[in-house]
C-alpha positions as CSV (number, residue, x, y, z in Angstrom):
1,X,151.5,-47.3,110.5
2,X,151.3,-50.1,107.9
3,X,149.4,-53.1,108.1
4,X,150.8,-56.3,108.8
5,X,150.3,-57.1,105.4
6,X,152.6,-55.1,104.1
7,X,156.6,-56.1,103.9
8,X,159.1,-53.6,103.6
9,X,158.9,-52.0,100.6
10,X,155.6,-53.1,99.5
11,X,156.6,-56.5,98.4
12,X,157.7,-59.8,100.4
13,X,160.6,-61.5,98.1
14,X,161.3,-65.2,97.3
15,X,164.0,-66.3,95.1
16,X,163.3,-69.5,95.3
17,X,162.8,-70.7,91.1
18,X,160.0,-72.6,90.3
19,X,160.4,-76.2,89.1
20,X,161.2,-76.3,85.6
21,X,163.6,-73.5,85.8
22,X,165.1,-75.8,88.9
23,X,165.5,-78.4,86.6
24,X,167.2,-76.1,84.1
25,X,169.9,-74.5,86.4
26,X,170.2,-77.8,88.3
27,X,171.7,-78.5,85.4
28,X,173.8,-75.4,84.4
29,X,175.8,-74.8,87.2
30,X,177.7,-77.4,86.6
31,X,179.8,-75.7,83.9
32,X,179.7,-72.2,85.7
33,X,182.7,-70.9,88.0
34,X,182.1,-71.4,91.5
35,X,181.6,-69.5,94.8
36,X,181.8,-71.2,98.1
37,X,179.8,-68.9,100.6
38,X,181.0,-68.7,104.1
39,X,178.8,-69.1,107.1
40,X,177.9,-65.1,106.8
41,X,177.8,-65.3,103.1
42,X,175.6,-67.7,103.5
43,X,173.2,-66.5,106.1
44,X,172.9,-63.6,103.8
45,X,171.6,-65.8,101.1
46,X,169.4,-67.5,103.2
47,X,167.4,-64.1,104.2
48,X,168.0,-62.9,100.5
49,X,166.1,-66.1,98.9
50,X,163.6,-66.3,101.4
51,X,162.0,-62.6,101.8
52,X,163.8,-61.6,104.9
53,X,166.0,-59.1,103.0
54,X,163.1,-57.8,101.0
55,X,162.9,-55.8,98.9
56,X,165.9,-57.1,97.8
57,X,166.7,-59.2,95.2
58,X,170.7,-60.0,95.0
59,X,173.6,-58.8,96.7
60,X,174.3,-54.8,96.8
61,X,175.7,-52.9,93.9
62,X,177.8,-50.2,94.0
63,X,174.6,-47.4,93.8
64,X,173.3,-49.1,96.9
65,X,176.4,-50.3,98.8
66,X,177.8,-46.1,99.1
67,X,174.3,-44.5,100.2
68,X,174.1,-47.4,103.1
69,X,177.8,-46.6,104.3
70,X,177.0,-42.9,103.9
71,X,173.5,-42.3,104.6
72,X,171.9,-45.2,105.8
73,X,169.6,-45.1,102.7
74,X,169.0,-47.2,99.6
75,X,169.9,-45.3,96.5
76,X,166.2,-45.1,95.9
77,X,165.8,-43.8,99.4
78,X,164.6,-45.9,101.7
79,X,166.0,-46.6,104.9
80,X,168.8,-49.1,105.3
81,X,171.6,-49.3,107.3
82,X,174.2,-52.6,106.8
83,X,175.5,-53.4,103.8
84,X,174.3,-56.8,102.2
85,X,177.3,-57.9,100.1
86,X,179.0,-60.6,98.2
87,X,182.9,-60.4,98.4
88,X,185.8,-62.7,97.0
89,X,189.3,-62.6,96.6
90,X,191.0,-60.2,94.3
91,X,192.5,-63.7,92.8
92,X,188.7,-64.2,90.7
93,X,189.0,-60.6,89.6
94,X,189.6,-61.9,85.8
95,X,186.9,-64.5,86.2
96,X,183.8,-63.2,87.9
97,X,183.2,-60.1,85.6
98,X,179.8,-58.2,84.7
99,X,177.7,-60.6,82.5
100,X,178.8,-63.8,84.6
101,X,176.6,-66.4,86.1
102,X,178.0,-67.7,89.1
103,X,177.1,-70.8,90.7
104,X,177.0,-69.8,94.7
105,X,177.5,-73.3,97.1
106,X,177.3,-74.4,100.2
107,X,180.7,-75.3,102.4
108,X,180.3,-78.9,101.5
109,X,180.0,-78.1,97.5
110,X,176.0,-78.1,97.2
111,X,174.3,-75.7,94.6
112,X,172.3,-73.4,96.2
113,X,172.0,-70.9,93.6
114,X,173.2,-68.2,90.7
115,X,173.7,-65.0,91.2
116,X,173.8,-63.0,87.8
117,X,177.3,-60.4,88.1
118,X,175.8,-57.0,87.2
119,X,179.1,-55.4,89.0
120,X,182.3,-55.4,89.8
121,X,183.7,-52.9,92.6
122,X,186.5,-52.6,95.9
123,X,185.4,-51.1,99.0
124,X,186.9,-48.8,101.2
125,X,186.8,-51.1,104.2
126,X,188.2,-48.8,107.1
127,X,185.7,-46.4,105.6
128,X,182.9,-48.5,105.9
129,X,184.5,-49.7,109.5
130,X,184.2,-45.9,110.4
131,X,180.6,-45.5,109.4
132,X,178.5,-48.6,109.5
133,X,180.7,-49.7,113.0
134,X,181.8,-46.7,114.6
135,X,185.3,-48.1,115.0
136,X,188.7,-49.6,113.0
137,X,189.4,-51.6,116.4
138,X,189.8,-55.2,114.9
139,X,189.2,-56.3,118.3
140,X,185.6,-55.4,117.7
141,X,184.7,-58.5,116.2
142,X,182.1,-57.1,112.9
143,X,185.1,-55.2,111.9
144,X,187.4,-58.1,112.6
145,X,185.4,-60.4,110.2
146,X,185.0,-57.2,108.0
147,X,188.9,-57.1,107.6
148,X,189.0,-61.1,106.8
149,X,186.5,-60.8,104.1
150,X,187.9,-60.5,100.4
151,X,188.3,-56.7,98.5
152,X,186.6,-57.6,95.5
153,X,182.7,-57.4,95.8
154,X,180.2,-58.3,94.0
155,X,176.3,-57.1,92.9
156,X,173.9,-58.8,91.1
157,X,171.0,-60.7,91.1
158,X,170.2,-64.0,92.6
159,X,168.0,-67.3,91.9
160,X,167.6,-70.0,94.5
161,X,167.9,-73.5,94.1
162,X,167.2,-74.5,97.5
163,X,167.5,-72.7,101.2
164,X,170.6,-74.0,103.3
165,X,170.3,-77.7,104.9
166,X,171.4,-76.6,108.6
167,X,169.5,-79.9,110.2
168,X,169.1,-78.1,113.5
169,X,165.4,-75.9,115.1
170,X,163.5,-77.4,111.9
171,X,160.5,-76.9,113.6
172,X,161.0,-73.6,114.2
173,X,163.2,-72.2,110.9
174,X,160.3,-70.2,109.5
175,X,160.3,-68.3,107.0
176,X,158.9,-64.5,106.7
177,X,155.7,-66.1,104.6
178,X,155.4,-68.7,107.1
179,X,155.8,-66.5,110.2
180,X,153.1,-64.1,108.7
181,X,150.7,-67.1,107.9
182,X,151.0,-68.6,111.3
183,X,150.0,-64.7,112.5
184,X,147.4,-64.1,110.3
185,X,146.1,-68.1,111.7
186,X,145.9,-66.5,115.6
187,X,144.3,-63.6,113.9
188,X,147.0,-61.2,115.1
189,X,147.0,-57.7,113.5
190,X,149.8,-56.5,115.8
191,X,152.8,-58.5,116.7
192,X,156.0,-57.4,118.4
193,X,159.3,-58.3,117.8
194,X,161.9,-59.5,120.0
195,X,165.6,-59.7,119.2
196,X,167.9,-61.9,121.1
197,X,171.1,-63.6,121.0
198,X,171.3,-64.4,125.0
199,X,169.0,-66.7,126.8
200,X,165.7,-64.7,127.8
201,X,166.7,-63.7,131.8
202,X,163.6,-62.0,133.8
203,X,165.0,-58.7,132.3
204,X,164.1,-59.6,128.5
205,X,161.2,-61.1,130.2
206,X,159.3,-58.1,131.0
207,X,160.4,-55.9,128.2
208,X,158.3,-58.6,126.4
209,X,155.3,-58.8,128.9
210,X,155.1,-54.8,128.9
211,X,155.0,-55.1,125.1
212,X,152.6,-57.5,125.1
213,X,150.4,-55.7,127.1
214,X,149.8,-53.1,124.0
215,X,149.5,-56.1,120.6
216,X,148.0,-59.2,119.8
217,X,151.3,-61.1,119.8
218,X,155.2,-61.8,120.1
219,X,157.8,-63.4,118.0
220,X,160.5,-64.1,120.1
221,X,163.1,-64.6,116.8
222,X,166.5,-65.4,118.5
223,X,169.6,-65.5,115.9
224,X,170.9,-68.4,115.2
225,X,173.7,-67.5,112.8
226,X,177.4,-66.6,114.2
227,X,177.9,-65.3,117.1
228,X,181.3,-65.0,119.3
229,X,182.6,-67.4,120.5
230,X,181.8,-66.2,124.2
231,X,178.2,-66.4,123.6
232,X,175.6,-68.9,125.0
233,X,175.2,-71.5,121.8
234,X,172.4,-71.8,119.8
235,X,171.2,-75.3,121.3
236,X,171.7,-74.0,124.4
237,X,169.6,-70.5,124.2
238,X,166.4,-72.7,122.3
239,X,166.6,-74.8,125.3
240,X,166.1,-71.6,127.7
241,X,163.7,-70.1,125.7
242,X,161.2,-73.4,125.5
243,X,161.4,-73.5,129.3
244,X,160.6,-70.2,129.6
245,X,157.5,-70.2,127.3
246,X,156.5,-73.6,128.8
247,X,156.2,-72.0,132.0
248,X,155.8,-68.4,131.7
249,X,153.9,-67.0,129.0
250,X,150.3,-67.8,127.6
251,X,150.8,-70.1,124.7
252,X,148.5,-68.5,122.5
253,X,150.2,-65.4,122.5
254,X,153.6,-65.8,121.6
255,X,155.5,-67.5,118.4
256,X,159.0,-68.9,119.1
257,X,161.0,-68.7,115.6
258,X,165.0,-68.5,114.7
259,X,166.5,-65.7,112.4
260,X,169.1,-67.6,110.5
261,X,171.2,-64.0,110.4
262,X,175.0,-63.9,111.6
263,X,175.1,-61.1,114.1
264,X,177.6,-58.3,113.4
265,X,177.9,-56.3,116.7
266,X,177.3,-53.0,114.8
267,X,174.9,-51.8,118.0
268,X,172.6,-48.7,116.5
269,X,173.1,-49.2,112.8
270,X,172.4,-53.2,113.7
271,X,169.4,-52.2,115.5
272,X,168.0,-50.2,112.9
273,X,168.7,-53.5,110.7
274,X,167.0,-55.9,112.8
275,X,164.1,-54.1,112.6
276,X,163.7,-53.8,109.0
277,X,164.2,-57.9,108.9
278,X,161.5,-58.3,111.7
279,X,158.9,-56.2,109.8
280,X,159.3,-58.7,107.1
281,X,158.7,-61.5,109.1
282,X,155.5,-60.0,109.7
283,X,156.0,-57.4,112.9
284,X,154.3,-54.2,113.9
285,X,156.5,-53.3,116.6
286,X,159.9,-54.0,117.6
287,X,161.6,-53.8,121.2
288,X,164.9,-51.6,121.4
289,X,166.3,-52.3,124.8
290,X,169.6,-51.2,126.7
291,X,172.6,-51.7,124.0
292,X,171.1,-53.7,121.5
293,X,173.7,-55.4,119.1
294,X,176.7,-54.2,121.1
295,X,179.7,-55.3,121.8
296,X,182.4,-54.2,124.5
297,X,182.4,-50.5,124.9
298,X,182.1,-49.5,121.4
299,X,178.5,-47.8,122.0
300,X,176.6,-45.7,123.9
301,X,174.2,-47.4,126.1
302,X,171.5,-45.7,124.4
303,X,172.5,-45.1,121.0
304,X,170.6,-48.3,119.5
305,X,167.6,-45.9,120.7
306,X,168.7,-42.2,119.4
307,X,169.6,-43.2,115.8
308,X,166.1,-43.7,115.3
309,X,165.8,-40.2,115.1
310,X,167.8,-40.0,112.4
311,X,166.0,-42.2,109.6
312,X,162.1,-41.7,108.4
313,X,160.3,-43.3,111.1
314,X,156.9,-43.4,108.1
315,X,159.1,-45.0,105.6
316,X,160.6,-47.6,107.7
317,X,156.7,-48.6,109.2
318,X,157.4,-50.3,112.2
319,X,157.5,-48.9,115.7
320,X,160.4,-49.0,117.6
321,X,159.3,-49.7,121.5
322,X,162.2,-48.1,123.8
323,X,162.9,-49.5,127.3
324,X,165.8,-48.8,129.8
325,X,167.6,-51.4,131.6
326,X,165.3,-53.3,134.1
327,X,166.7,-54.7,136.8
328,X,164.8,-56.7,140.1
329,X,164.4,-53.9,142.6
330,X,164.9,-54.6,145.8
331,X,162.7,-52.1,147.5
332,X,159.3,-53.2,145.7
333,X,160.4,-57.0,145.2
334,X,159.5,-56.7,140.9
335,X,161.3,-56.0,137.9
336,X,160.7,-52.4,137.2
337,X,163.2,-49.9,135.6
338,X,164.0,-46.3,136.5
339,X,160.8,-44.9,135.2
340,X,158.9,-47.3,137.6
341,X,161.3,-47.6,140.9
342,X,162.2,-45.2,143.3
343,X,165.1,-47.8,144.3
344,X,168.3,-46.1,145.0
345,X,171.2,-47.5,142.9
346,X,172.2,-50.7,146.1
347,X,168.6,-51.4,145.6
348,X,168.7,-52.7,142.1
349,X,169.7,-56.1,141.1
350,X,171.7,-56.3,137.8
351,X,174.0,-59.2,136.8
352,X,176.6,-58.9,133.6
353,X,176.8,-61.1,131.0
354,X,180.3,-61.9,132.1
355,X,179.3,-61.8,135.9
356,X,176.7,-64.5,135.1
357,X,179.7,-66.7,132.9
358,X,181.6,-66.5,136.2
359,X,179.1,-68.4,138.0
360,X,178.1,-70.8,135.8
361,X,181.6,-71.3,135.6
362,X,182.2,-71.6,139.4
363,X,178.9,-73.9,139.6
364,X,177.2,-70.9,141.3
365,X,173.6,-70.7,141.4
366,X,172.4,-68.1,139.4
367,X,169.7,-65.6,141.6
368,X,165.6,-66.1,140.9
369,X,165.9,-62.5,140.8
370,X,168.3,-62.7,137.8
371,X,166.7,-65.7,135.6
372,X,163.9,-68.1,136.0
373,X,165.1,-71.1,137.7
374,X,164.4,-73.9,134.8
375,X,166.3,-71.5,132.5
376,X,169.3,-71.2,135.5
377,X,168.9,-75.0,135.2
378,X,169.3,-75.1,131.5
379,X,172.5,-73.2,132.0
380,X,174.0,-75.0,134.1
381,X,173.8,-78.3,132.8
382,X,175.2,-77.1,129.9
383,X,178.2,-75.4,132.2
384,X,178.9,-79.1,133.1
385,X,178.9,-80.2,130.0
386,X,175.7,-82.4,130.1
């Protein structure tokens, strides 16, 4: 297993220009044609520029984009398994061509970089629907945004002006060098990683605790990009998660951070993904729990696990942990899962993402058993709209 040190492929990127070439394309991108990114567009750039994509270095050519939809592989082969790509409308076709600089902006017209056009190319999308989400159900809602996004794509490589302003977590919008620094501070040589898009119940909890039990640390690294529109808000979820590390974990062993990444529900390829950004930001290990990055009923409840088999565990270096679903058993009075309890089925306590939304709807108190009570009360202020 590689050292901490090491970022996937050898080499932790930064986009970001130094300043005299800031100065220069400061003030060149004035007269080049334009590209407003969208909030995905955008979070890609953001983990592009800053190392969290590494090792690349623009958005996907052609080479690249095929052997991720198809093998789950870099055309070099290394392991990767969502395609990172820059689309526009068919409409700039005679505009953006190979040899272009392109000035790439912010919704409210800032400069935040160039990307260099080295291609030019159309995707199959229902193809890449089929492979990369396992479904052409626009209901799904990766596919969904898939399906909005323009045909014409392109690769190339990109400079950074700046990263993107968002004005909210400041104090916790580190960046992979930053996260490894603050590691390498604590002397940590192992740190697990921790994905989440919900507020931390007891569940995620112990997943953690049982992790931490075998490393030096844990980044808890919630994303903070889009989400649907059903799911806890970003405010809300830091909230819970302060509480909860306030209260319930030893300070000195845990680092709270956001992953500015728009989640797109692609469950075992996502997973796969995840973990490739958290051994940039400096991880060892990486937790795989019950359904990761799923949405609906599109994936097995296990499959986030079992496509690990199917990619070089040696080239990807960082260990995947595996845990079932844990659940409060009633019998012992702990959270445990199936490999701990004897608990019949009417003896474990589970509560559904959309059972919990009912309650908080109703003004229902939410069970200790389910979620710590300062996080329940985080929740349901929020449910009232305070």
């Amino acid at each position: 297993m590689s050292n901490l040190g090491e970022p996937y492929g050898g080499t932790l990127v930064d986009l970001l220009v130094d300043e005299e070439e800031h100065v220069e394309l400061g003030r060149e991108v004035a007269s080049l044609p334009t590209i407003e990114l969208d909030s995905r567009h955008l979070a890609d750039f953001e983990l592009l520029a800053n190392g969290g994509f590494s090792p690349l270095t623009g958005f996907m050519g052609e080479a690249d984009y095929h052997s991720v939809v198809e093998n789950m592989t870099l055309a070099n082969g290394l392991p990767w398994s969502m395609p990172v790509t820059l689309s526009v409308e068919e409409s700039r076709a005679g505009e953006l061509t190979p040899g272009v600089r392109a000035d790439l902006r912010d919704d409210e017209g800032f400069p935040l970089g160039v990307i260099d056009i080295e291609e030019v190319y159309r995707r199959d999308k229902t193809r890449l629907a089929e492979q990369v989400y396992r479904t052409t159900d626009e209901a799904h809602p990766g596919v969904a945004a898939l399906y909005a996004s323009g045909d014409l794509v392109l690769g190339g490589s990109v400079k950074a002006l700046r990263l993107p302003d968002h004005g909210n977590f400041p104090d916790h919008r580190l960046t992979p060098a930053q996260t490894r620094a603050a590691f390498a501070e604590r002397g940590w040589r192992t740190v697990v990683g921790f994905q989440t898009r919900n507020p931390i119940h007891r569940a995620h909890e112990y997943l953690i605790k049982v992790a931490l039990e075998g490393v030096d640390g844990a980044l808890i690294h919630p994303l903070v990009g889009d989400t649907k529109d059903d799911d806890i808000p970003a405010d809300v979820r830091m909230q819970c998660y302060q509480v909860l590390l306030d209260r319930y974990f030893p300070e000195d062993r845990v680092q709270l951070s956001v992953l500015p990444a728009a989640m797109r529900y692609a469950g075992p390829r996502e997973a796969i993904f995840h973990a490739i950004m958290r051994k940039n930001y400096g991880c060892t290990h990486f937790i795989v729990g019950r359904d990761h990055a799923g949405v609906g009923n599109y994936y097995g409840t296990y499959d986030a696990q079992r496509i690990f088999d199917e990619i070089d565990l040696d080239a990807l270096g960082i260990q995947p942990l595996f845990f079932e679903h844990a659940f409060w058993c009633l019998r012992s009075g702990a959270m445990a899962t199936t490999k701990t309890s004897p608990a019949t089925p009417e003896e474990r306590l589970f509560l559904s993402g959309t059972k919990v939304r009912e309650m908080l709807a109703n003004g229902e108190d939410l069970p200790v058993e389910f979620t710590r009570p300062e996080v329940a009360a985080v929740l349901m202020e929020s449910a009232r709209g305070g």
